[in-house]
C-alpha atoms as one frame of an Amber mdcrd trajectory, in Angstrom:
protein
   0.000   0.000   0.000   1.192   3.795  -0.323   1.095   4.436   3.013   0.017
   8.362   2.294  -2.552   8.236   0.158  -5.604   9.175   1.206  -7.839   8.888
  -2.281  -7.733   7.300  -5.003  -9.458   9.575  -8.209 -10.475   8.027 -11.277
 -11.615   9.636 -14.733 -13.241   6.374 -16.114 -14.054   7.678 -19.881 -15.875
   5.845 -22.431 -12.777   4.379 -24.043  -9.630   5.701 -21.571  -9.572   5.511
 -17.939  -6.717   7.878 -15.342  -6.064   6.987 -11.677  -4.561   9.649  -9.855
  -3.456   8.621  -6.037  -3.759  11.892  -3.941  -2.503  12.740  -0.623  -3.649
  13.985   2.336  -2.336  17.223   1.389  -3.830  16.926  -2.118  -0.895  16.223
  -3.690  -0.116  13.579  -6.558   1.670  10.589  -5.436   1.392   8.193  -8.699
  -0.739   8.690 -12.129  -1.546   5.840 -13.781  -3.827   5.514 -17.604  -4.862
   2.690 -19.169  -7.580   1.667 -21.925  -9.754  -0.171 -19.264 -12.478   2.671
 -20.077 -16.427   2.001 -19.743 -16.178  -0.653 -22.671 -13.843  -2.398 -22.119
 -15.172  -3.096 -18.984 -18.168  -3.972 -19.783 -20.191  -4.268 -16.671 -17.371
  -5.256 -14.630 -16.319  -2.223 -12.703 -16.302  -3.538  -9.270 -13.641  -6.263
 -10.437 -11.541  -3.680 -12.688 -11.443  -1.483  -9.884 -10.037  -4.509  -7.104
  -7.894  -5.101  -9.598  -6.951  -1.395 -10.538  -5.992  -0.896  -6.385  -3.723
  -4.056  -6.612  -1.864  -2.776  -9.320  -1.326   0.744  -7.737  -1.120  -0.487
  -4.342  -3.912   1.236  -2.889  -5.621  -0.340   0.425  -8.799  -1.242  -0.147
  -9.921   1.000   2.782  -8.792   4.140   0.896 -11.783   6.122  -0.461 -12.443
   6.413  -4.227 -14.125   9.618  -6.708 -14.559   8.467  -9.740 -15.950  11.459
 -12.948 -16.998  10.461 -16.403 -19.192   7.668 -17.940 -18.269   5.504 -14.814
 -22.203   7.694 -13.843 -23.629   7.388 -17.191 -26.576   4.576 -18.096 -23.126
   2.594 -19.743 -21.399   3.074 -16.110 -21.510   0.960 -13.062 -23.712   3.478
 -11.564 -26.023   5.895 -13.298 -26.134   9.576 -11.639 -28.626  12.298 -12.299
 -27.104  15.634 -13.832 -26.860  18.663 -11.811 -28.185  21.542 -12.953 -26.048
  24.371 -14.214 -26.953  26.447 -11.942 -25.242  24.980  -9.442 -22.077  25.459
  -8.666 -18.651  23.736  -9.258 -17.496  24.575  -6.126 -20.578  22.886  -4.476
 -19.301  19.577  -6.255 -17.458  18.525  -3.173 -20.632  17.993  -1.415 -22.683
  16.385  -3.852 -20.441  13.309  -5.042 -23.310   9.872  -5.153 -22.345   6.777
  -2.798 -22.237   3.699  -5.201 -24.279   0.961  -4.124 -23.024  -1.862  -2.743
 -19.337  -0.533  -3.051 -18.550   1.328   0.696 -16.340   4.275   0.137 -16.636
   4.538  -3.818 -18.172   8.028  -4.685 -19.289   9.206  -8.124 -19.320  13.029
  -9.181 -22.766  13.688 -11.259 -22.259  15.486 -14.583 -24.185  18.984 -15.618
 -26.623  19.786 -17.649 -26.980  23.205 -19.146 -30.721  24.340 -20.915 -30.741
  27.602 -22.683 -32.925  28.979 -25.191 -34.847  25.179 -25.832 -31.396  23.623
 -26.408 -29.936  21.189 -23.921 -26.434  20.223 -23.750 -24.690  17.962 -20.867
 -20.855  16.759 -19.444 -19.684  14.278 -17.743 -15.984  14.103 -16.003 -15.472
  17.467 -17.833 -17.012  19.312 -14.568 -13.871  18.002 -12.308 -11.071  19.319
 -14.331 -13.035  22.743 -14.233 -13.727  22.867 -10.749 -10.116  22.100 -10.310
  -9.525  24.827 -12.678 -11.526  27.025 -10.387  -9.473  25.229  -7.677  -6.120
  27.225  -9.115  -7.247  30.900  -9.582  -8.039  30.513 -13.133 -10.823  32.198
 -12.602 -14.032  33.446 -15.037 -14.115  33.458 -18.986 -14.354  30.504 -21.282
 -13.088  27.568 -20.904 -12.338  24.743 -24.276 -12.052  21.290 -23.313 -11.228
  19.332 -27.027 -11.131  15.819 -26.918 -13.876  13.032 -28.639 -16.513  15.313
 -27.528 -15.199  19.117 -27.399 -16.846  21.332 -24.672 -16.722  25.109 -24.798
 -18.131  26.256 -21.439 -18.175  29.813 -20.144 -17.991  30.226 -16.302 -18.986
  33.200 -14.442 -18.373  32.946 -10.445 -17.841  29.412 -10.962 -21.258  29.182
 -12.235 -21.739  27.510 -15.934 -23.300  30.108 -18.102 -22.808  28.869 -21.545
 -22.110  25.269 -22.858 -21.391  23.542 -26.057 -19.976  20.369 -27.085 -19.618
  19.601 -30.635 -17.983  15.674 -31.918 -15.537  17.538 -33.179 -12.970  14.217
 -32.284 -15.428  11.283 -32.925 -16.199  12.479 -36.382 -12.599  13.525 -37.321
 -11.940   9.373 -36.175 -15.235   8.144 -38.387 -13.880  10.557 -41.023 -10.823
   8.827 -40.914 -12.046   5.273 -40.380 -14.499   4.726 -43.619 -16.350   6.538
 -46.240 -14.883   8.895 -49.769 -12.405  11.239 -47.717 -10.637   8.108 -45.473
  -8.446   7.252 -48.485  -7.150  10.563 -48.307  -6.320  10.977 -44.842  -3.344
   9.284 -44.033  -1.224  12.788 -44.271   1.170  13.956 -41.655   0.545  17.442
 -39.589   0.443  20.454 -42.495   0.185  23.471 -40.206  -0.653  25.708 -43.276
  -3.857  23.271 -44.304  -5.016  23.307 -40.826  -5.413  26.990 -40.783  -6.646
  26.899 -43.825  -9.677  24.420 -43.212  -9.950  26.639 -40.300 -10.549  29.916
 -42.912 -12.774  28.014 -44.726 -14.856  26.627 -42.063 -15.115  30.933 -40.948
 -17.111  31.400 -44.533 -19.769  30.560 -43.119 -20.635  27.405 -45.433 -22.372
  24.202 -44.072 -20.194  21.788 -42.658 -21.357  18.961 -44.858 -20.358  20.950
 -47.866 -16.926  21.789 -47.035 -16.167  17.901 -46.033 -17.141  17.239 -49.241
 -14.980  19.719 -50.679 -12.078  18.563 -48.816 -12.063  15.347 -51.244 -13.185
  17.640 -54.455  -9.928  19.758 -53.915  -7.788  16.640 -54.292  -9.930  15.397
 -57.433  -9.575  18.556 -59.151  -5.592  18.729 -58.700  -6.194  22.174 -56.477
  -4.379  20.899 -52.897  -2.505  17.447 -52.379  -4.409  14.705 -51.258  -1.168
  14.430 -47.983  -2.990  17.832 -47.147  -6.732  16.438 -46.406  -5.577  15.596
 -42.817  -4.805  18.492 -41.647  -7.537  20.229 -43.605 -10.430  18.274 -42.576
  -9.298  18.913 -38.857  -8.368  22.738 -39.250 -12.250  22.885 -40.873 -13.699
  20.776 -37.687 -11.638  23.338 -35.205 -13.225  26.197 -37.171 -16.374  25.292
 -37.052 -16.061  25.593 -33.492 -14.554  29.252 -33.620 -17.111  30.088 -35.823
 -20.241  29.313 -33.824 -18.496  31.311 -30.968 -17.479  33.890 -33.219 -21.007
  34.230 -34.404 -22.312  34.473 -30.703 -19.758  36.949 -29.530 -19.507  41.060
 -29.099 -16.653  43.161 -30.142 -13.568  42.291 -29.094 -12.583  37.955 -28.684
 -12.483  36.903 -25.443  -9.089  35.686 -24.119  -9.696  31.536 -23.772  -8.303
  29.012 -21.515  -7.364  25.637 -23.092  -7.503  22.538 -20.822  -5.998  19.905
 -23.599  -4.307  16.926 -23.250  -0.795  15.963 -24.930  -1.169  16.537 -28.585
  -4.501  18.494 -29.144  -3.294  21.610 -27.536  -1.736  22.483 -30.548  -4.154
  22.710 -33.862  -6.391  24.454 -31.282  -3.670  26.887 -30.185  -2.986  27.830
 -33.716  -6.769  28.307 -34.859  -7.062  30.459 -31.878  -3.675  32.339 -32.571
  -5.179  32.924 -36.321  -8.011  34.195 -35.532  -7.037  36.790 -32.464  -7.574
  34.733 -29.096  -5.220  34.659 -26.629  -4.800  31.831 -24.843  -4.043  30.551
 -21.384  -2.777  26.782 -20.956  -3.933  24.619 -18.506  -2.580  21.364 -17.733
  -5.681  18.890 -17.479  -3.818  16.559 -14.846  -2.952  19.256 -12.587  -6.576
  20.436 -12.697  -8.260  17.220 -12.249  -5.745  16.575  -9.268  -6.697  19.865
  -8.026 -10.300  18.847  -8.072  -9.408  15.620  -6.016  -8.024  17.890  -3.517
 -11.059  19.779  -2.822 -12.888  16.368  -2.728 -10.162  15.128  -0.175 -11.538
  18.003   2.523 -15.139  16.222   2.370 -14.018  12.939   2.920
């Protein structure tokens, strides 16, 4: 056992899962990721979890917070949404005993309604309370990934949220249908910020996918370019529909990105007059844990 720790946190994602063994002062003792996410597991999270405390060494008496689709209907527990207007600082006090499994807490998800649209996030609320957790304060927040949120936060307080599949369509994109052939390209920084003009015109999103392939066909861009330019157009279209919903001048934006997605994102924003502020997503989710560690 580590003799210190005093929770173990998990983000158990659809396909991904992080354990992050905290201390009693809040600190990060050990980080472990695997792909045992809510598939893979497939109904068997009380097993994956005896076996994920063997392989980290975590006594069995040690409490457990687990975000993500670990509280979804494909979870081992499903837990009700909060509403936005709650907020992320209250988060601490409403984490959701799992049945049967003494000790193991779940954090409930949001769910945002505004003008008759509904939007909703799961594990995505604990990396922005942590966020809260180190002075980053108000503004808006972009959290890319399979399912990229753009969530504006006012007194800690969600005021705004959007997710588009920005990630799971790039990977179906990529996976089957006329453009997959094409998109075996490297990084092309100059395509990306071009999809990313293109996807500012203002044009339908199914239109300029198609284009992407009708470029290549008609001997106007290199097919090793489509890559780069079907993901600087997905990007975009996020800018755009926050460009389209903005006043005056762009707000500055902080970026909570893993290892590797920072980047396209940092240079759409760059192009089109953001500035940015970095946050590292492990830092903020183990910043979370630490506020979770005071009610435990």
């Amino acid at each position: 056992m580590v003799d210190t720790a005093c929770l173990l946190g998990i983000d158990w994602g659809t396909s991904n899962r992080r354990a992050y063994v905290i201390s009693a002062g809040g600190q990060c003792l050990h980080k472990h990721e695997d792909a045992q996410g809510a598939l893979a597991v497939d109904g068997h999270f009380p097993e994956s979890l005896r076996a994920l405390r063997e392989l980290l060494g975590v006594d069995a008496l040690v409490p457990v917070v687990m975000s993500g689709m670990v509280g979804s209907a494909m979870g081992w527990q499903e837990v009700a949404y909060l509403d936005s207007s709650v907020a992320l600082g209250r988060l601490p006090e409403t984490l959701v005993p799992v049945s049967g499994a003494p000790g193991c807490y779940i954090v409930p998800g949001y769910c945002h309604r505004s003008h008759g649209g509904v939007d909703v996030m799961r594990g995505e609320e604990t990396q922005l309370l942590g966020a809260v957790a180190l002075q980053h304060g108000d503004g808006w927040y972009v959290l890319p990934g399979t399912h990229s949120k753009w969530v504006e936060l006012n007194s800690g307080v969600i005021q705004c949220l959007s997710t588009y599949i920005t990630g799971e369509l790039f990977a179906a994109l990529r996976r089957g249908g006329t453009l997959a052939p094409l998109m075996d390209g490297g990084e092309d920084d100059a395509a990306l910020r071009e999809g990313a003009g293109r996807a500012l015109d203002g044009e339908a999103l199914s239109h300029t996918l198609f284009e992407a392939r009708a470029r290549v066909v008609a001997g106007d861009a290199p097919a090793s370019a489509t890559r780069s330019y079907v993901s600087g157009l997905l990007i975009g279209t996020e800018f755009a529909a926050r460009r389209e919903g903005s006043e005056g001048e762009m707000p500055a934006l902080h970026l909570l990105a893993a290892e590797g997605l920072e980047t396209p994102y940092l240079q759409v924003a760059q192009m089109l007059g953001y500035s940015t502020h970095l946050i590292n997503p492990d830092q903020a989710y183990c910043a979370a844990l630490a506020r979770f560690v005071e009610v435990l």
